[in-house]
LUMDOGU-945380 format. One record per residue (C-alpha): residue number from 1; x, y, z. Coordinates in pm, whole numbers, plus 50000, padded with zeros to 5 digits. Layout:
<pt num="NUM" u="X" v="Y" w="Z"/>
...
END
This chain:
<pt num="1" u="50000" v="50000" w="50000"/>
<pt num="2" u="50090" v="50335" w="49910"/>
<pt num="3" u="50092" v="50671" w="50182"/>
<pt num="4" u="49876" v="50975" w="50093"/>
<pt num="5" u="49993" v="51331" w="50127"/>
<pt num="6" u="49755" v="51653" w="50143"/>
<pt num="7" u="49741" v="51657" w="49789"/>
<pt num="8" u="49500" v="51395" w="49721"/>
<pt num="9" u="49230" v="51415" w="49630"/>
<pt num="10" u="48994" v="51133" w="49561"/>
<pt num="11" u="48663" v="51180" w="49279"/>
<pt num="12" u="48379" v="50969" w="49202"/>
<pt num="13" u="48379" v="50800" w="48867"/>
<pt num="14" u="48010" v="50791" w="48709"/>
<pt num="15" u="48113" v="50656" w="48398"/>
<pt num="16" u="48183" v="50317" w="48562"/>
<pt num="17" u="47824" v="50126" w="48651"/>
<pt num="18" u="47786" v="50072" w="49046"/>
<pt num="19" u="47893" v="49733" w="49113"/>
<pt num="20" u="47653" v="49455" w="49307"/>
<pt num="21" u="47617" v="49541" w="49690"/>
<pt num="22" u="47571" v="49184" w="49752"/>
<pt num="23" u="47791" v="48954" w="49531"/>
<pt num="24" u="47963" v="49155" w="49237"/>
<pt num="25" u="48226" v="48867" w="49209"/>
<pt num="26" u="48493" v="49021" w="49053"/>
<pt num="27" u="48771" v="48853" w="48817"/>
<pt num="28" u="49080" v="49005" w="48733"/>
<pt num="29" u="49237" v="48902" w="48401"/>
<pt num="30" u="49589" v="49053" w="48355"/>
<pt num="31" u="49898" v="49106" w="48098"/>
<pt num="32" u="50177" v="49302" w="48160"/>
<pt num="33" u="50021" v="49614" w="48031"/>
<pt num="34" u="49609" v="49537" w="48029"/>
<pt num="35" u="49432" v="49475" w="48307"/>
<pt num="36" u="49040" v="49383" w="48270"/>
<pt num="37" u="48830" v="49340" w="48547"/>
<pt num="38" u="48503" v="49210" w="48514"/>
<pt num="39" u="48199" v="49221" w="48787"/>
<pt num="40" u="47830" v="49165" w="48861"/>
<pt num="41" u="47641" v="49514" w="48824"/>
<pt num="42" u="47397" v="49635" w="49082"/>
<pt num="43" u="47044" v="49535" w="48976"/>
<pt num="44" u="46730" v="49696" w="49115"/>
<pt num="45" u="46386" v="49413" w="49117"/>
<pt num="46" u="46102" v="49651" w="49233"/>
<pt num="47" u="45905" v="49259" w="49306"/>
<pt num="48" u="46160" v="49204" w="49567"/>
<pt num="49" u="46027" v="49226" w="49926"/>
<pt num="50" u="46343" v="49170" w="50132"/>
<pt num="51" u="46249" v="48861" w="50271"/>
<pt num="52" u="46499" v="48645" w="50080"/>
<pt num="53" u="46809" v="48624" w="49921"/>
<pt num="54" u="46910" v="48443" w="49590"/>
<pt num="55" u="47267" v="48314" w="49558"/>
<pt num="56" u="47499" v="48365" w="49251"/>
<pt num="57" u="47852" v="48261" w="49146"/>
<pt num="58" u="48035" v="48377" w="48823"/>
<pt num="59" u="47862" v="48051" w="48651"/>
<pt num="60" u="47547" v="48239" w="48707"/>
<pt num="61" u="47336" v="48298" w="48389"/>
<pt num="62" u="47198" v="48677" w="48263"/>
<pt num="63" u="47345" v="48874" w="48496"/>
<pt num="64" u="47418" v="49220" w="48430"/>
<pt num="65" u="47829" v="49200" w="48391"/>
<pt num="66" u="48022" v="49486" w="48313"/>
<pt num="67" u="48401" v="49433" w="48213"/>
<pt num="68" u="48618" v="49739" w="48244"/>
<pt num="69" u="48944" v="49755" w="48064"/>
<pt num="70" u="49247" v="49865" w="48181"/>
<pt num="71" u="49516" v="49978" w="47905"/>
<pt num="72" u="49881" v="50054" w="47945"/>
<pt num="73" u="49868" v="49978" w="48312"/>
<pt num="74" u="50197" v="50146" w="48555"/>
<pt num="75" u="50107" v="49881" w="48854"/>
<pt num="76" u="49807" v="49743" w="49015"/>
<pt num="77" u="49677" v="49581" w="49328"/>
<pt num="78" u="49406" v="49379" w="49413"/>
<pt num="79" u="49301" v="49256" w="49755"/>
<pt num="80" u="49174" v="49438" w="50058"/>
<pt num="81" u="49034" v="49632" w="50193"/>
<pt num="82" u="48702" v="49483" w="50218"/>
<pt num="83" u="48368" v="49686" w="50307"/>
<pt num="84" u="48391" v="49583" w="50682"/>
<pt num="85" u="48755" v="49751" w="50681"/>
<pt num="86" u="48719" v="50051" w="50401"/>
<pt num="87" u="48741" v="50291" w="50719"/>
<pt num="88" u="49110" v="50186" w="50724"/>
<pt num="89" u="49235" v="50250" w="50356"/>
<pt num="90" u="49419" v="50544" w="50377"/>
<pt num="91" u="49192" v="50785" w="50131"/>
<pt num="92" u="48869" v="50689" w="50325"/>
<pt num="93" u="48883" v="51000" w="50512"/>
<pt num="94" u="48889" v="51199" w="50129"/>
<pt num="95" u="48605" v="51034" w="49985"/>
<pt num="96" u="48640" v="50646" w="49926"/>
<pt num="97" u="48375" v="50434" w="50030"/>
<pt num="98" u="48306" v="50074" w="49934"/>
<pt num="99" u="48078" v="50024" w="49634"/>
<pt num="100" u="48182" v="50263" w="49406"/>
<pt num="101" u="48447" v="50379" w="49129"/>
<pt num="102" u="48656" v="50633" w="49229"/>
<pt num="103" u="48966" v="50875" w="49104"/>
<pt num="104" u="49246" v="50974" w="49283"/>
<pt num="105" u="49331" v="51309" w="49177"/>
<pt num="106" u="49740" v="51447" w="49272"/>
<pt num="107" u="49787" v="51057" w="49364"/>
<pt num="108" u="50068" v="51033" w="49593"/>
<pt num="109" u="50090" v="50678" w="49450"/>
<pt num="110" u="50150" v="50805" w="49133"/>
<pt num="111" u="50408" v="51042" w="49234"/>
<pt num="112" u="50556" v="50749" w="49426"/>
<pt num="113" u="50621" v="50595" w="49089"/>
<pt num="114" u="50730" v="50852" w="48931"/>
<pt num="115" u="51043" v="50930" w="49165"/>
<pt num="116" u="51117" v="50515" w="49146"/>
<pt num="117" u="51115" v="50523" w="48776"/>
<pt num="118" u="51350" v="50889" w="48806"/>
<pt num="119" u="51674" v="50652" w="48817"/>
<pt num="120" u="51629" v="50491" w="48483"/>
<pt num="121" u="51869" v="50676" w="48197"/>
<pt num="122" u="51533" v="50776" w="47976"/>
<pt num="123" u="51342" v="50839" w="48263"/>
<pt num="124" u="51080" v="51101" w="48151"/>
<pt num="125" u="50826" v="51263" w="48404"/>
<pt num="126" u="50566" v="51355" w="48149"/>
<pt num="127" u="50490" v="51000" w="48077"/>
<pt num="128" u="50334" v="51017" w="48454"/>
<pt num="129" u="50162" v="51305" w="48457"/>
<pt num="130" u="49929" v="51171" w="48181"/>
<pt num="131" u="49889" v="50854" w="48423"/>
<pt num="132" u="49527" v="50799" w="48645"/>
<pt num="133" u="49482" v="50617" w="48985"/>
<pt num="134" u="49147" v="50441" w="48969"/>
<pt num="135" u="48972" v="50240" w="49253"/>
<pt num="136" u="48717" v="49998" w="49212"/>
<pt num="137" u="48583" v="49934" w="49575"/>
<pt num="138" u="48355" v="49604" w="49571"/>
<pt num="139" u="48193" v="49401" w="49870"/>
<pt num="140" u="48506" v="49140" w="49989"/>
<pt num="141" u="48793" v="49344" w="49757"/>
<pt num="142" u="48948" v="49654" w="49620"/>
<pt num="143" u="49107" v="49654" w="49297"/>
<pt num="144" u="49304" v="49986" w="49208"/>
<pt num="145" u="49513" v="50107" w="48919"/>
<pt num="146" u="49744" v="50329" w="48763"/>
<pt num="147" u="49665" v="50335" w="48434"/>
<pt num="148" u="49665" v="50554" w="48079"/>
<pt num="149" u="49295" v="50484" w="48082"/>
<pt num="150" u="48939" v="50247" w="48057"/>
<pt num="151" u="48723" v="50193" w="47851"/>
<pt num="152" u="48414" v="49993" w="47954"/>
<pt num="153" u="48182" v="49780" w="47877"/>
<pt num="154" u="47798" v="49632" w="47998"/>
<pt num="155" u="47660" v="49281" w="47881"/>
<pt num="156" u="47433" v="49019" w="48021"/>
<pt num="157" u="47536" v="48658" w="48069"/>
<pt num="158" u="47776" v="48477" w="48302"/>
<pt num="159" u="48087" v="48627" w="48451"/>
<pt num="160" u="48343" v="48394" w="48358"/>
<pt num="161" u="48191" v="48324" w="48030"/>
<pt num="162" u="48222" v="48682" w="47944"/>
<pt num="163" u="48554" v="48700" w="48089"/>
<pt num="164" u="48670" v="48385" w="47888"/>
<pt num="165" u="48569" v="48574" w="47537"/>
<pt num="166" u="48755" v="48900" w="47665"/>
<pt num="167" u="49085" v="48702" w="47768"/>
<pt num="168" u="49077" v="48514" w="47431"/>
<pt num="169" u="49055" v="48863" w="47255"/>
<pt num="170" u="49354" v="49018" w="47453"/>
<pt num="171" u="49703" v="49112" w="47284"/>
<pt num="172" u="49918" v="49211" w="47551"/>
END
């Protein structure tokens, strides 16, 4: 995990479709530059009355799935914080909250990166100031990523169906 400074500064993503409360299952599929992550979106059933619960898996059938790609990826991570311990990521206090995409504005992890990388003979710092911290925050996980940019992308089916098609289609 990375340390935050006073610069920054984290902003909700709306572009990226609010992931299930309940069981968004996500998959990570990764090369060394593309990173795809694939989850369960949040679905609303205005015939539900609380009372029960109905139990997927990534084998589950027509499911709202959205897959959000990852290009030209600097480093990632994957892993906690989970909803129960959010309050202990270090930008919780700026804005993050579980179940939600977010931006990290002035990322100190970014920054971070950029003074490793300063050592390298061709090191150029304009390469990372066109670079974006993004934070997927699910129920169990976190996934987050410095990246060039996403693009994404909302189907129906199974999970690791749609995942399978996207992996078979990737480069690099």
């Amino acid at each position: 995990m990375y340390s935050v400074d006073s610069k920054d500064k984290v902003v909700e993503l709306k572009d990226i479709p609010q992931s299930s409360v309940g069981a968004p299952c996500p998959i990570v599929v990764a090369t060394e530059h593309t990173k795809l992550v694939g989850f369960f979106g949040q679905t609303h059933d205005p015939a539900w009355n609380g009372e029960s619960i109905r139990i997927i898996s990534p084998n589950s059938k027509d499911e709202p799935v959205v897959v959000v790609r990852f290009d030209l990826c600097a480093s990632t991570m994957f892993g906690a914080p989970n909803d129960e311990a959010f309050s202990g990521h270090p930008l919780a206090s700026r804005g993050l909250h579980p179940y939600g995409a977010f931006e990290v504005l002035n990322s100190s992890w970014i920054r971070q990166l950029e003074k490793m990388n300063s050592v390298h003979p061709h090191h150029s710092p304009k390469q990372y100031a066109a670079l974006r911290h993004v934070i997927l925050a699910f129920h169990d996980s976190t996934f987050e990523c410095v990246t060039r940019g996403y693009t994404v992308e909302q189907t129906t089916g199974s999970l690791l169906v749609v995942m399978a098609d996207r992996l078979r289609g990737l480069k690099s």
